[in-house]
C-alpha positions as CSV (number, residue, x, y, z in Angstrom):
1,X,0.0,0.0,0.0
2,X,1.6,3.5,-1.1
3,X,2.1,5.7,1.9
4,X,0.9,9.4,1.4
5,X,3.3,12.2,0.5
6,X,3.2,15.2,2.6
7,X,3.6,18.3,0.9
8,X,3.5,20.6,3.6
9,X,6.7,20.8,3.6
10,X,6.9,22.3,0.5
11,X,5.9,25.5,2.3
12,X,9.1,26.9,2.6
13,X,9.1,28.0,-1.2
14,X,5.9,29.8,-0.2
15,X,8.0,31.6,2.2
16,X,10.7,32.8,-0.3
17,X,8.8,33.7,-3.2
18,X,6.4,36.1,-0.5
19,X,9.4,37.6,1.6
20,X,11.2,38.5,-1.7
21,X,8.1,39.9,-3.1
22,X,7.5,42.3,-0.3
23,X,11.2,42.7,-0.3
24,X,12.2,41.2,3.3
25,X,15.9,41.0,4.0
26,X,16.5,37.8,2.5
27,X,19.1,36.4,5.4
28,X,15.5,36.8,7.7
29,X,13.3,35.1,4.5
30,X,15.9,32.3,3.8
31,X,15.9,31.6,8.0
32,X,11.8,31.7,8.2
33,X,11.2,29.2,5.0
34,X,14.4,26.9,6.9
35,X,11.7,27.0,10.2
36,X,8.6,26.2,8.2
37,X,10.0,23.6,6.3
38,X,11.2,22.3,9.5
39,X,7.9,22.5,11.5
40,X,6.2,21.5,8.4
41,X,8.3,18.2,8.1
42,X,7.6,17.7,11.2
43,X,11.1,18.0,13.2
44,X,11.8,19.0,16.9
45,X,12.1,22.8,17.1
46,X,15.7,22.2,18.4
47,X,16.6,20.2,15.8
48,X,15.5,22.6,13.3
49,X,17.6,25.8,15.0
50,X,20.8,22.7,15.3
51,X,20.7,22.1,11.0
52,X,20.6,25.8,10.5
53,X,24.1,26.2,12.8
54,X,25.4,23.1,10.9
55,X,24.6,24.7,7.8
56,X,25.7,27.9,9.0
57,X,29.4,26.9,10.8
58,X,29.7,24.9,6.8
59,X,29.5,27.8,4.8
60,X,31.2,30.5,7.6
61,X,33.8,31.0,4.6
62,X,31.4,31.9,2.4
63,X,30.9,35.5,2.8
64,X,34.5,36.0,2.8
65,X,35.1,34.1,-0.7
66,X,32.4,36.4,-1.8
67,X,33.4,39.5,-0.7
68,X,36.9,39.8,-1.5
69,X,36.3,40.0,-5.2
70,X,33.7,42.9,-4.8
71,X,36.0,44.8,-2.8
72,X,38.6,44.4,-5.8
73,X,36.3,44.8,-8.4
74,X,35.2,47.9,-6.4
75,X,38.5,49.4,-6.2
76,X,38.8,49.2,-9.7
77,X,36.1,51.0,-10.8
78,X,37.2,53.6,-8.3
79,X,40.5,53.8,-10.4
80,X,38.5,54.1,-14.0
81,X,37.8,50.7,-15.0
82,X,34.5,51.1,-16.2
83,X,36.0,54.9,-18.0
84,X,38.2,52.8,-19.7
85,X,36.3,50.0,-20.7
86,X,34.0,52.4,-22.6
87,X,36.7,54.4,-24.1
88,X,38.5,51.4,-25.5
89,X,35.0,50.3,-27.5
90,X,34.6,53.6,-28.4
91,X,37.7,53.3,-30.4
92,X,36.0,50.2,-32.5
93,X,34.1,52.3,-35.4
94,X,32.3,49.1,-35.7
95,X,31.4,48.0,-32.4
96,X,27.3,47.9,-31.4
97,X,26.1,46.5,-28.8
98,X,24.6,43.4,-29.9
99,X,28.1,42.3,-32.2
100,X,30.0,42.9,-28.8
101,X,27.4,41.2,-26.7
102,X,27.4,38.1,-29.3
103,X,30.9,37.3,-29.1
104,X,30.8,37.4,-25.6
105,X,27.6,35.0,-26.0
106,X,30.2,32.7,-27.9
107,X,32.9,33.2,-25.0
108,X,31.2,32.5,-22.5
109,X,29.5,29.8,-23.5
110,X,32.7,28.4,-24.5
111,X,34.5,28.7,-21.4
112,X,31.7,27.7,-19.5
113,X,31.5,24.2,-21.7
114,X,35.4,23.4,-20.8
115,X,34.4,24.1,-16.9
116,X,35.4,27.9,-16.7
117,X,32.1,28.7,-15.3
118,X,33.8,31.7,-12.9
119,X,35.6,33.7,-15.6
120,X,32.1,35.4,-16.4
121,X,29.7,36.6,-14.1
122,X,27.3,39.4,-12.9
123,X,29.5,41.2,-10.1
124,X,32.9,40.2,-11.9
125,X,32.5,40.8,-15.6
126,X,29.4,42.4,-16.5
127,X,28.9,45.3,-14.1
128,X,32.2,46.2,-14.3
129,X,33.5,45.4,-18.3
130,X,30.7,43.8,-20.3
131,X,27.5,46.8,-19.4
132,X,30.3,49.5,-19.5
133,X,31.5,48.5,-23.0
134,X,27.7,47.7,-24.5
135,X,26.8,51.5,-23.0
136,X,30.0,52.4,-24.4
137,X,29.1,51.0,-28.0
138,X,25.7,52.6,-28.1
139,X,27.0,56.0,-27.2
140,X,29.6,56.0,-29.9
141,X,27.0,55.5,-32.6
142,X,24.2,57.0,-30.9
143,X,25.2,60.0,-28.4
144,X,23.6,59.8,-25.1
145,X,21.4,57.2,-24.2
146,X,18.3,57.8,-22.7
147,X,17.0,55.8,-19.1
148,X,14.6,53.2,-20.2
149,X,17.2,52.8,-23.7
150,X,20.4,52.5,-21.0
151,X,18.4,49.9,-18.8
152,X,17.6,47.8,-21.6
153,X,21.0,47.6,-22.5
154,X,22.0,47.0,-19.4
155,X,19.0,43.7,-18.9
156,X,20.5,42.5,-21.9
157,X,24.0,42.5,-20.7
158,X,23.0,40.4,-17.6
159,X,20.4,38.0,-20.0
160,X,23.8,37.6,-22.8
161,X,26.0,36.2,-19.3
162,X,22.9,34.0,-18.0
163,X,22.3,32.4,-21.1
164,X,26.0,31.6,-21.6
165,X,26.4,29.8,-18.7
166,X,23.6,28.0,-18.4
167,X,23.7,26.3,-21.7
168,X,27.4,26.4,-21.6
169,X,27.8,24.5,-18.3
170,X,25.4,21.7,-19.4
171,X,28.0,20.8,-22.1
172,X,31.1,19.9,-19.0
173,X,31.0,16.4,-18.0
174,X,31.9,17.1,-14.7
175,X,28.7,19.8,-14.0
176,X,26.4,18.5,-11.1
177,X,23.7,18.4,-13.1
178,X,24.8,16.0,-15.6
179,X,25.3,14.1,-12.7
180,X,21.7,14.6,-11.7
181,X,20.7,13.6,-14.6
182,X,22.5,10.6,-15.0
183,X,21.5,9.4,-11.4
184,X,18.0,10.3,-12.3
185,X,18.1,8.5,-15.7
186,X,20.0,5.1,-13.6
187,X,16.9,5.1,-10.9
188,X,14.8,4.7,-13.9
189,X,16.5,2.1,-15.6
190,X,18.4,3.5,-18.1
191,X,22.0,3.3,-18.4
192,X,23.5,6.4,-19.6
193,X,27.1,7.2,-19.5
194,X,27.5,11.2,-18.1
195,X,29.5,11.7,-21.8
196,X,26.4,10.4,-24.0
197,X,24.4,13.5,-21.5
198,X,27.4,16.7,-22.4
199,X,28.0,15.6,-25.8
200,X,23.9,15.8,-26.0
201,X,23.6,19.6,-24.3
202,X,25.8,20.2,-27.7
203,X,22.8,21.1,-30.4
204,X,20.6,22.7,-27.2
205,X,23.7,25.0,-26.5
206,X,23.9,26.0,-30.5
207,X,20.7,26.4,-30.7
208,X,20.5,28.7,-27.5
209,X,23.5,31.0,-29.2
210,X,21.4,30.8,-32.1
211,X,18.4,32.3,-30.8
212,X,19.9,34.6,-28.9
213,X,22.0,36.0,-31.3
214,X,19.0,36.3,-33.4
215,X,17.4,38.5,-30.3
216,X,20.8,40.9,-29.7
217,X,20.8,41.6,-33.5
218,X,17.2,42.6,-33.1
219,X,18.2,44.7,-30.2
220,X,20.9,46.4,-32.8
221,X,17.7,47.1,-35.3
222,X,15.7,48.4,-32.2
223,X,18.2,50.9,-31.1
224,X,18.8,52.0,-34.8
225,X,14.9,52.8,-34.9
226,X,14.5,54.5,-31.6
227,X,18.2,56.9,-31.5
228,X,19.3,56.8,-35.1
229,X,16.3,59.4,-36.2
230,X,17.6,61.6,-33.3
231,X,21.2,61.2,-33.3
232,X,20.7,62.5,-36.8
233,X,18.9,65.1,-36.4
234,X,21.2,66.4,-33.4
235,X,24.2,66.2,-35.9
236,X,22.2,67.9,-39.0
237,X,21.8,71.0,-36.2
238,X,24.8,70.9,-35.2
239,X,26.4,71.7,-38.5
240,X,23.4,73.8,-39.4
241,X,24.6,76.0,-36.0
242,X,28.3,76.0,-37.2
């Protein structure tokens, strides 16, 4: 006879996606959905508050490993890396944003495939390089850049990285969830070597550079349409003034 499943535990991702809704510091959120899980499962109160210390004496590095590269990043952008970053794309005649965010599409999705997942990465490469350089790009050909125009550059800095990595990664051998997969794929009776799995995240990872190169040279078009009208008319009056 099957015994029921309780899903009441489940309750925890309640939790999260509420507390980051309304915005809750997420250290508090993360703790709360730990405790209703818990209580949920049902454990003892003090076994509950003993995992979380476990779990938090484990990962005591973590903050540390995490911080030290912001506060390096940071000192480099407080020395002109992100001045720099833009002046050197403004020196390619050719450079828009969606070529420069393609090859770094390609890039990163390489590096990530061969197990390089850290060389890219929001706080590390595209705050600091990648979002300077694509504002960079746009200015060159387009003066300045209006707030909603500069924010969708900036959204499709961060989607370019994302997408690079996650269909990048799925290509290593060695990512964890190949070996998910294969596990999975073993408690259901098929045998499936973790190399048969990478070598088949190939055509998804092609076709995701694909598409989204498709979607970054749209993004070229789009910013041709809504700044090239203007950034032509503010050059006709400025020769019109001379």
């Amino acid at each position: 006879m099957e015994q029921a499943v309780n899903l009441w535990p489940l309750i925890g991702v309640g939790v999260i996606i509420i507390g980051f809704v309304l915005r809750f510091n997420p250290m508090l959120v993360v703790a709360l959905a730990a405790i209703a899980t818990g209580l949920a499962a049902p454990m003892p109160v003090m076994q509950i508050f003993a995992a979380i210390g476990t779990a938090f004496v484990k990962a005591r590095n973590l903050p540390l490993i995490i911080l030290l590269p912001l506060a390096v990043i940071g000192l480099l952008e407080r020395h002109g890396l992100r001045e720099h970053a833009q002046a050197w794309i403004a020196r390619i005649a050719s450079a828009t944003v969606g070529r420069l965010l393609i090859v770094y599409l390609g890039v990163r999705e390489l590096t990530a495939a061969v197990g390089l997942t850290s060389l890219g990465g929001h706080p590390q490469m595209v705050r600091p390089l990648l979002a300077p350089m694509a504002e960079g790009a746009a200015e060159n050909r387009f003066g300045h850049l209006p707030e909603p125009v500069r924010q969708r550059v900036l959204a499709f800095c961060a989607a370019t990285d994302n997408v690079g990595l996650f269909f990048g990664e799925d290509i290593f051998v060695a990512f964890g969830a190949i070996a998910l997969m294969h596990t999975f794929l073993l408690s259901s009776n098929i045998d499936v070597e973790p190399l048969h799995i990478a070598v088949w995240g190939i055509p998804t990872a092609v076709c995701a550079f694909l598409i989204h190169a498709v979607r970054l040279k749209r993004l070229d078009g789009w910013l041709e349409r809504e700044l090239g009208g203007k950034a032509a008319a503010t050059d006709v009056a400025a020769k019109s003034g001379e």
